[in-house]
N, C-alpha and C positions, 0 to 999 in steps of 0.2 A: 555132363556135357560142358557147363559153364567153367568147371574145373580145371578141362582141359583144355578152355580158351583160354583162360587166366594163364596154365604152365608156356604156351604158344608164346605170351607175351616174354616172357625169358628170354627170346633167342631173337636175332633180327632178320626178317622174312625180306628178300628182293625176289619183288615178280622177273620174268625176265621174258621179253619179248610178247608184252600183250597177254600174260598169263601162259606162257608155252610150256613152264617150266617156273619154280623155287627153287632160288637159293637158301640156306640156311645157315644161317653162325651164330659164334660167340661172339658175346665182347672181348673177352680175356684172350680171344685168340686160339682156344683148345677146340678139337675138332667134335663137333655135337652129334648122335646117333641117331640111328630109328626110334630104340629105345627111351633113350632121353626125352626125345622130342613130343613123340604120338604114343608111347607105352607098347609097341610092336613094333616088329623090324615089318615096313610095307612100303611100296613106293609111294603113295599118296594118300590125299587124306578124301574119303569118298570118292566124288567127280573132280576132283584137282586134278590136275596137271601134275607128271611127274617131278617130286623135292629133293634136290644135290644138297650134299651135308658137306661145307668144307671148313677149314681151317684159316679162315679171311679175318678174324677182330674186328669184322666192320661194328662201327658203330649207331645203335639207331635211340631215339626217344621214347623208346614204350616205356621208363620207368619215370616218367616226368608226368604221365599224368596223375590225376587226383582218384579220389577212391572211384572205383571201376562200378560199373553197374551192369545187370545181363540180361535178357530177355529176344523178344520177337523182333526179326527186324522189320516188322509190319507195324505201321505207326501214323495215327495219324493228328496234324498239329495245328496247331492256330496258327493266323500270317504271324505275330509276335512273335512266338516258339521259332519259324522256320529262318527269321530275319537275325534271332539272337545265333540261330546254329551258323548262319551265314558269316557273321561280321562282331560277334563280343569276342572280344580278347581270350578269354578261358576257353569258350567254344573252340576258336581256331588251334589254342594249345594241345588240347583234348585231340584236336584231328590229325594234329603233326603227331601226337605220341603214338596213335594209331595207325598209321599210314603203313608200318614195318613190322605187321606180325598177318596173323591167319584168322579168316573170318569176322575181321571188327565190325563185320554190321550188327552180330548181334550183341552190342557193348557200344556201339560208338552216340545212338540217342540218347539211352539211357543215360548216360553217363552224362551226357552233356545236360541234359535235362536237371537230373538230378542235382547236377552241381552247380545249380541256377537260381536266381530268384522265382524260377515258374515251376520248382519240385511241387507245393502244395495245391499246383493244379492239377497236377498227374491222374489220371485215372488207370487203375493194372488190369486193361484188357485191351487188346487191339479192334475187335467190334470185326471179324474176320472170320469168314466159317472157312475151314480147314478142317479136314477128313483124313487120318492117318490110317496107312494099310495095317500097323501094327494094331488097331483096333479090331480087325477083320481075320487074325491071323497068321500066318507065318510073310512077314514083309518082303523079304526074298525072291518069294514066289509072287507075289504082285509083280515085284520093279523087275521081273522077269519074262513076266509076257506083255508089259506097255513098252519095253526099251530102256537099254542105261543111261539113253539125257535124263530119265525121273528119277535114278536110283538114289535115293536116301531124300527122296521130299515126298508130299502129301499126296496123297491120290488124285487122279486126273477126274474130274468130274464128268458122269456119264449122267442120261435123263432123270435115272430114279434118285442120285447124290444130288442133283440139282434140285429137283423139286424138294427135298429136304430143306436143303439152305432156302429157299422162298419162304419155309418155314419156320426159319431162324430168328433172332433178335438183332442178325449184325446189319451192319452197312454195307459188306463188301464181303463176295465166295472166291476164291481158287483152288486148287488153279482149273481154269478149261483149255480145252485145244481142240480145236475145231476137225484136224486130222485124223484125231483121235476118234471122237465123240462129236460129232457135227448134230447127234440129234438134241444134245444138252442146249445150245444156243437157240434152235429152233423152239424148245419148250419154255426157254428165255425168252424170246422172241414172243410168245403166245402170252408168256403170264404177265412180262410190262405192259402189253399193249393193252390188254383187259385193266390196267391199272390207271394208265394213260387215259383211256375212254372212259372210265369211270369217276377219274380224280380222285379214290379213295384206295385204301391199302387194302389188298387182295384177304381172299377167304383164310382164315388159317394163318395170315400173318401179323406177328406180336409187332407192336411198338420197339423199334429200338431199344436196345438195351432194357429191355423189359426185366430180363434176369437180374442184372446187378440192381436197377432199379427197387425191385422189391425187397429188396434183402437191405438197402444203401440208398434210401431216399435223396442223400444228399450228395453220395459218392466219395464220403471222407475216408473209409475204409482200406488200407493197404496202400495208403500212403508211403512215402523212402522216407527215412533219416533226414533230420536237417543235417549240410555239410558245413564246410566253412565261407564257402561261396555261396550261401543264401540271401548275404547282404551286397552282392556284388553289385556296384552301379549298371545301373541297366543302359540300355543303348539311347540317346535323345532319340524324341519323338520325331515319326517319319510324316509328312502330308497326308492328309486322308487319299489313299491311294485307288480306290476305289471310285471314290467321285473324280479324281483325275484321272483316271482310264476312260471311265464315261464320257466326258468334257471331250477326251483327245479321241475317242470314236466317233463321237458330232462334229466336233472340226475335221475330220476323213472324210465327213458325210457317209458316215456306214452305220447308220442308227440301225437301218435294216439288216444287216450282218450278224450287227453283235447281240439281236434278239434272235435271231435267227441260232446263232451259238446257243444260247441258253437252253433253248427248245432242245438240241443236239447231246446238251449235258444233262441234260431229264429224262432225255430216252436211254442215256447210256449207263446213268447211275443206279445202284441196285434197287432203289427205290426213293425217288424226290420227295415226297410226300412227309417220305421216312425219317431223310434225312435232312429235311428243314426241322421236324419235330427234335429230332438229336442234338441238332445245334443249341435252340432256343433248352433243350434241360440240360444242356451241358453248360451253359451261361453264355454263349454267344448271341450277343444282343448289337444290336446298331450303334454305333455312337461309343463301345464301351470295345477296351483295348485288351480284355481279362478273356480269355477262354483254357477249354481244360487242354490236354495232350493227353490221346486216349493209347498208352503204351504197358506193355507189361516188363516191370524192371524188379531185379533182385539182386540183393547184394551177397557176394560171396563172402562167408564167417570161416 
């Protein structure tokens, strides 16, 4: 799969019109095929939009970035991490190289992580329960009776996948749909609020990342390669921005609002309790600017 993201990067990709359609060329100007491009003559690539193959030389940046990295593009990052992907210089390189091929999201964290001063915070799991049909049997025939918006992603969660994931170590289940499976939310609905009323983590449910935990008390394990950007000047220090959010909700006078929010993001998240606990073993502490980035990245040999 990562393979044939890495070949993608070769050729330069123009969306055209909001995703209606791909364009596809060379640099050199010669006209690219089905074959060349995807290893089968097809019109598209899973759920894509139909790909024009023409003979344009446009020219794009995919070969300017630095060494590629590949994985989930389920990620989740400290405010650092998401401020460096914002505004460091290589970050934004990384983004421009990416902008003109096929599927960068699963390459475009990675890579910028990796090529950063915060690789040896990296931790290779997204902390995400995901349920693939190809686990159950012939996949086809799932993404056959739920509809083709799912075809080629994970299975739709129904009551009994749900109740599994409550059993999980992660932070975060998908995907649900309510259209779909309206009873999974409801039995969502049931097991937060027993969790909520009780302030403690439900029957059956591990600690965050309990798995890797045990195995990787400290989580140094499957760490990336240092690159050449590991010494990269990092971004000057931003305001504690936290205590200036606060500051600027009292001078609104909406102190009662923004508690009010909190309460809303505790009922929404897969587990608060859970995931204060995550924070604090992942090193996220007050006052300290260091947390991990929980992403799974590999590098193509």
């Amino acid at each position: 799969r990562y393979t044939t993201h890495a070949a993608f990067r070769n050729f330069c990709w123009v969306e055209c019109d909001e995703g209606s359609g791909f364009v596809v060329s060379k640099p050199d100007g010669s006209l690219p095929t089905a074959e060349a491009v995807m290893g089968k003559r097809k019109c598209c690539w899973s759920r894509s939009a139909p790909i024009l193959y023409a003979a344009l030389g446009l020219q794009c940046r995919n070969q300017q970035a630095p060494s590629v990295f590949h994985g989930s593009q389920w990620a989740s990052m400290h405010r650092s991490m998401v401020r460096h992907v914002v505004e460091h210089p290589t970050a934004r390189r990384i983004i421009m190289a990416m902008e003109n091929t096929l599927l960068p999201d699963e390459a475009l964290l990675q890579t910028i992580a990796v090529n950063s001063p915060f690789r040896a915070s990296i931790i290779p799991a997204h902390l995400r329960f995901i349920e693939w049909p190809q686990l159950h049997g012939d996949a086809n025939k799932y993404w056959a009776t739920i509809g083709p918006q799912f075809h080629g992603g994970p299975m739709v969660l129904n009551a009994t996948l749900a109740h599994k994931a409550f059993r999980s170590p992660v932070m975060f289940a998908r995907k649900f749909d309510p259209s779909l499976y309206p009873e999974a939310l409801v039995a969502w609905d049931r097991w937060m609020a027993a969790k909520l009323m009780s302030q403690a983590p439900a029957t059956g449910q591990p600690p965050i990342a309990h798995n890797l935990l045990q195995a990787d008390p400290h989580l140094l394990h499957g760490i990336p390669p240092p690159t050449e950007h590991e010494d990269d000047a990092p971004l000057p220090a931003e305001p504690d921005q936290d205590q200036a959010d606060l500051w600027r909700w009292r001078a609104l006078g909406r102190r009662h609002e923004m508690e009010s929010a909190w309460v809303t993001v505790g009922a929404l998240a897969f587990g608060m309790a859970g995931l204060v606990g995550c924070c604090y073993r992942f090193g996220y502490r007050s006052g300290r600017s260091f947390g991990k980035q929980t992403l799974h990245s590999t590098k193509l040999v």
